[in-house]
N, C-alpha and C positions, 0 to 999 in steps of 0.2 A: 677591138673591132677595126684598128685602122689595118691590122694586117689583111682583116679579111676583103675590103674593097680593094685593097692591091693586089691579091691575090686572081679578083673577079676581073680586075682591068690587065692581068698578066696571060689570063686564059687565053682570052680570044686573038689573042698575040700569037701564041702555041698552039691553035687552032682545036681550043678547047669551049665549050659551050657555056657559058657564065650558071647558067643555071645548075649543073653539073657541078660545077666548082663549088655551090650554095649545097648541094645535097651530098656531095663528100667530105666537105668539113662538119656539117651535121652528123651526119654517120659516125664520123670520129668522134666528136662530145659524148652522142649517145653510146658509144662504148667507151667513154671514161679514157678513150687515147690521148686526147687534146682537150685544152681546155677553152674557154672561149672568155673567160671573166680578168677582168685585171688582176693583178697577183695580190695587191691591195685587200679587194674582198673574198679571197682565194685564204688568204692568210687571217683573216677577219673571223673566217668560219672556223677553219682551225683552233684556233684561240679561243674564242665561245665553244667551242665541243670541250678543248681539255680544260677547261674554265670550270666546267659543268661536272668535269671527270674530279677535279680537283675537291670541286664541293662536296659532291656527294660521298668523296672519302674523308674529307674533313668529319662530316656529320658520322660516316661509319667508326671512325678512331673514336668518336666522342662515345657513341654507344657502348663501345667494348672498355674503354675507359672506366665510364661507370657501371659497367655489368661487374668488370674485376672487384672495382671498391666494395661496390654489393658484397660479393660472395667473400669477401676479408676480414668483414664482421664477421665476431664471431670466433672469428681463428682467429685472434691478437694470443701471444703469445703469455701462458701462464704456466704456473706450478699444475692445477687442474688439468690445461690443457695435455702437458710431457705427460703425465698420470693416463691417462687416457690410450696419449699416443702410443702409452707403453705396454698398457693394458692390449690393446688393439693388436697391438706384434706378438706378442706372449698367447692373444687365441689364434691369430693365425698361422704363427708356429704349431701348436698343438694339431689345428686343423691339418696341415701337411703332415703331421707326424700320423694323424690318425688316420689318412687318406693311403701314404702308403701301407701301414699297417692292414687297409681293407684289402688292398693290393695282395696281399700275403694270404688273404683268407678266402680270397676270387674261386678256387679249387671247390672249398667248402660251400659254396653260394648253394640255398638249397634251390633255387629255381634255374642251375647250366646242372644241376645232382638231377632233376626231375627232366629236363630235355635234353639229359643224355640217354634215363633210361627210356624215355618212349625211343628213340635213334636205337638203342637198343633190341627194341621192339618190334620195331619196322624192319631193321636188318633181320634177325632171325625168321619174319613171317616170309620175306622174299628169300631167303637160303633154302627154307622150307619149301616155297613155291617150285625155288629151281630144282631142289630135290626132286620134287614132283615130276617135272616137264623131263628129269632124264630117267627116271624109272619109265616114265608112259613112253617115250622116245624107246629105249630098251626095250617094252616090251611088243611094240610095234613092230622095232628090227627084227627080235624073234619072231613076231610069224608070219612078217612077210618073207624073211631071207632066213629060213630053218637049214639051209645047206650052210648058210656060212656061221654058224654057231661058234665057231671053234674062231675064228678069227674076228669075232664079234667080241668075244671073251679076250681075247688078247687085247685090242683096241682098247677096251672098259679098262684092264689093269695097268695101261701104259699110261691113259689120261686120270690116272689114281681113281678108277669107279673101280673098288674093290668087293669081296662077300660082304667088310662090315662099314660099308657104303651105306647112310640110315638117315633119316629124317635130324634134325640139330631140337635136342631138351632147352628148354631157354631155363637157365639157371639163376638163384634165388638171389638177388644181389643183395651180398651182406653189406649191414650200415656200419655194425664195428661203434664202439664208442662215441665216435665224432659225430657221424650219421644217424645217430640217435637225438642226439642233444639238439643236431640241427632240427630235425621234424619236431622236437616238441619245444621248440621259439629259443632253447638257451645257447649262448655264446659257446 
C-alpha cells in the first residue's frame, strides 16, 4: 500500500490526476497484472491451496492403498491357486485355437451361404429387367427407324446383342456334401 500513495503523490507531479492513478492500478489487480497484497499473505494463500492439494492426495493414496489390499485377498499365492491359473490358460488356448478354426469355416457360415443366394437373386431379377429394357429399346428403334435396320443390326452385334441374345435361367445352386450338412444343424 505504501507504494500506492507514492504513486498518488508522483501523479500530480507528472500532471497526472490522482484519481486516475486510484483506477489504473485497480484495473491492473482486477486483471490479475499486479498485485496489491504484501507478498507475506500472497504466499500465505499459496501454501493453504497446496496444503489442501497435499491432503486430499494424501487421503486419495490411502484409498487406493486399501482398495489394492482388498482385491489381494484372495489371490495369496497357492498350489490351488497355479492349478487354476493353469487351468485358465489351457481354456484360453483352446478358445483361440477354436476361434481361428471358425475362422476356417467362415465360407461355410450358413447364414453369408443364404445372403449370398438372395444377392444372387437380385442380380439375375435386374440382368432380367435390363434384358428387358433392351429388347423394348430394340424394338422401338425398329419401328421408329425401319430404314436403318441394317445398321441397327450391326450396332446390336458390336455391343454383343446377338440372335441368342435371351433372358439369364437363374440356376439351381448345388449344396454338394458340405451344403447339406450345413442346412440340416451338422458340423
Amino acid at each position: 500500500m505504501q507504494w500506492l500513495k507514492e504513486l498518488e503523490k508522483l501523479g500530480p507531479k507528472k500532471g497526472v490526476i490522482t484519481q486516475s492513478v486510484k483506477d489504473v492500478v485497480q484495473s491492473l489487480v482486477d486483471d490479475d497484472l499486479v498485485s496489491k497484497d504484501k507478498i507475506g499473505t500472497s504466499l500465505r494463500n499459496v501454501y493453504h491451496r497446496l496444503e489442501g492439494d497435499l491432503q486430499s492426495r494424501k487421503k486419495r493414496l490411502a484409498e487406493l492403498v486399501e482398495q489394492c489390499d482388498a482385491l489381494k485377498k484372495g489371490r495369496e499365492e497357492s498350489d490351488e491357486r497355479q492349478e487354476a491359473l493353469g487351468e485358465l490358460k489351457a481354456i484360453e488356448q483352446k478358445y483361440n485355437e477354436l476361434k481361428v478354426e471358425m475362422g476356417q469355416y467362415a465360407d461355410n457360415d450358413p447364414a453369408a451361404f443364404e445372403a449370398m443366394k438372395k444377392a444372387i437373386e437380385v442380380a439375375h431379377a435386374a440382368a432380367n429387367r435390363w434384358t428387358d429394357n433392351i429388347f423394348t429399346l430394340r424394338q422401338w428403334c425398329s419401328s421408329n427407324f425401319p430404314q436403318a435396320k441394317e445398321q441397327l443390326e450391326h450396332l446390336y452385334n458390336e455391343v454383343g446383342i446377338t440372335d441368342d441374345f435371351d433372358y439369364l435361367e437363374l440356376p439351381a445352386i448345388p449344396l454338394g456334401p458340405v451344403g447339406d450338412q450345413m442346412l440340416e444343424g451338422k458340423p
